[in-house]
C-alpha positions in Angstrom: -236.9 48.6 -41.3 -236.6 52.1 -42.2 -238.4 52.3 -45.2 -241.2 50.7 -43.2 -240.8 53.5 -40.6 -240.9 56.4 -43.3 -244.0 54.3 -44.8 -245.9 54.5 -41.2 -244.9 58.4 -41.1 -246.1 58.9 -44.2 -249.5 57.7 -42.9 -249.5 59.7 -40.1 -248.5 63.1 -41.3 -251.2 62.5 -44.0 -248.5 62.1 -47.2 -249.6 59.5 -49.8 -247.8 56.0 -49.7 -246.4 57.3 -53.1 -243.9 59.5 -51.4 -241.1 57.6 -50.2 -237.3 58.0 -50.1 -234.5 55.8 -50.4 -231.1 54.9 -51.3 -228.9 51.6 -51.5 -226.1 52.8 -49.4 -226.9 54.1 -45.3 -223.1 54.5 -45.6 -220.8 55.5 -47.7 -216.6 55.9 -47.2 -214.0 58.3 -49.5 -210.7 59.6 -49.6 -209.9 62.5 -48.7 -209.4 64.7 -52.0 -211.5 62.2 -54.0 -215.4 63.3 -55.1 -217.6 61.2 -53.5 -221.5 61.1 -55.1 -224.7 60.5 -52.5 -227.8 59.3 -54.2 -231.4 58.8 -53.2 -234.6 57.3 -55.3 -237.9 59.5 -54.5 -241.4 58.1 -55.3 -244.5 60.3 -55.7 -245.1 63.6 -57.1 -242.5 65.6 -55.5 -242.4 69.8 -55.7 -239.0 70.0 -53.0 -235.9 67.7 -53.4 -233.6 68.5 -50.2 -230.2 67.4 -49.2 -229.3 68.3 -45.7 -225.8 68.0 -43.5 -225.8 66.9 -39.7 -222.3 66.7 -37.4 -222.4 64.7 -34.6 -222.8 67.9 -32.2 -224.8 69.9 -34.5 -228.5 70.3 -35.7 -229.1 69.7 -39.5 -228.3 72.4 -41.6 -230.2 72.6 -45.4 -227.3 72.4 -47.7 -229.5 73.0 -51.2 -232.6 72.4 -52.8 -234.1 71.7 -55.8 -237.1 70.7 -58.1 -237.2 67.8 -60.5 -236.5 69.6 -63.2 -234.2 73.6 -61.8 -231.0 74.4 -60.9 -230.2 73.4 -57.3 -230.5 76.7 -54.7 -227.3 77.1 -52.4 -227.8 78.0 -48.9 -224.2 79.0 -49.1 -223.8 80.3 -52.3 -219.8 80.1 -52.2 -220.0 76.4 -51.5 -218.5 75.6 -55.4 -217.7 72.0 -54.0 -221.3 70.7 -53.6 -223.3 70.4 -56.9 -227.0 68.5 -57.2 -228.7 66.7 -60.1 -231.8 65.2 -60.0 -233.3 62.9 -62.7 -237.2 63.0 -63.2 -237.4 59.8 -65.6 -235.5 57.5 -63.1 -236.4 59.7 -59.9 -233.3 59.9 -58.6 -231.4 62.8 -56.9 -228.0 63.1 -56.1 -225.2 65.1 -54.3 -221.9 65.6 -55.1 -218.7 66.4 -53.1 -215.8 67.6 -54.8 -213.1 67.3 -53.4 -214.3 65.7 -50.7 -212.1 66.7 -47.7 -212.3 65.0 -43.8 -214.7 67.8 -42.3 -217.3 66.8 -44.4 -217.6 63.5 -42.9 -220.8 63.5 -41.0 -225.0 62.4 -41.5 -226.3 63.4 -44.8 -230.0 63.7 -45.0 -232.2 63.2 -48.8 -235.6 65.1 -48.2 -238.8 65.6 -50.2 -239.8 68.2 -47.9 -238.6 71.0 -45.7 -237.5 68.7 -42.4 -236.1 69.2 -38.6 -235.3 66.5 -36.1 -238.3 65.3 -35.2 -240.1 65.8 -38.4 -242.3 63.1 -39.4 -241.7 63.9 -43.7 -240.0 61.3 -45.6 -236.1 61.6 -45.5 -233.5 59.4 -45.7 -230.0 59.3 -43.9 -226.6 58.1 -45.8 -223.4 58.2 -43.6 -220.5 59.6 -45.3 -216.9 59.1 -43.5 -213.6 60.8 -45.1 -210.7 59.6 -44.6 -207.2 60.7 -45.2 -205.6 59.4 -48.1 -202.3 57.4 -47.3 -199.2 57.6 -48.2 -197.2 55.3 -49.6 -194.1 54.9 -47.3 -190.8 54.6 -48.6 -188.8 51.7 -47.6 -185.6 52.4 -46.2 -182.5 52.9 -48.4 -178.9 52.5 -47.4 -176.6 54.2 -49.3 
C-alpha cells in the first residue's frame, strides 16, 4: 500500500516511476546499548540520499546526507554515533546507530530528496523502538 502511494506521488510531483524508495522492515526494535542498522533500496538516478529523525511531538529533523558514491554530511557534526553508507551497485543506503540508546527511539525517514511533512518526494518511514536491556535477576540466596 505504501509503495503504491509513493508510486502515485511520484506521478504527481512529476518524478519518473524509476525513483522509488523502500525497505523490508516499517519497524525495527533494539536494545538499548546495541547498534542497530536501518536500510532502504532506492531506484532511479538519485543525486540526494537523506535520512531524517521524527519524535512523536516533533517535526522531522535532517540527520545527514549523502550521494551514491561521498562521505555522508552531518547536520550535527558531533553526532560520532550515527554513521551512513550507501551502495551504488545494489542501491541500497543505510544508517547506523551505535550505541543505540532509548531516546533515539522514534520515526526514521529514508529520502531521495530534500522532504517536510507534506512533501509529495519519495521517502520511506522505518520505526525504530529502543528498549532497555534487562537484567538478569539473581535468585535469592540463603546463607
Amino acid at each position: 500500500m505504501l509503495l503504491c502511494a509513493v508510486v502515485i506521488f511520484s506521478v504527481l510531483a512529476g518524478d519518473s516511476l524509476g525513483d522509488l524508495i523502500t525497505s523490508r522492515d516499517s519497524e525495527k526494535q533494539a536494545q538499548d546499548g546495541n547498534s542497530v542498522t536501518l536500510s532502504c533500496n532506492y531506484t532511479g538516478a538519485v543525486y540526494n540520499l537523506l535520512w531524517y529523525r521524527q519524535y512523536q511531538t516533533s517535526k522531522p529533523e535532517l540527520l545527514l546526507s549523502m550521494t551514491e558514491s561521498g562521505e555522508p554530511i552531518k547536520e550535527d557534526p558531533s553526532a560520532h554515533w550515527l554513521s551512513a553508507k550507501a551502495d551504488k551497485l545494489t542501491k541500497l543506503m543505510e544508517l547506523e546507530i551505535s550505541p543505540a540508546k532509548v531516546s533515539d527511539s522514534a520515526q526514521y525517514y529514508c529520502a531521495l530528496r530534500p522532504t517536510v511533512t507534506r512533501n509529495p518526494f519519495p521517502l520511506h518511514k522505518i520505526f525504530l523502538h529502543i528498549t532497555r536491556a534487562s537484567h538478569s535477576l539473581m535468585s535469592n540466596v540463603h546463607m
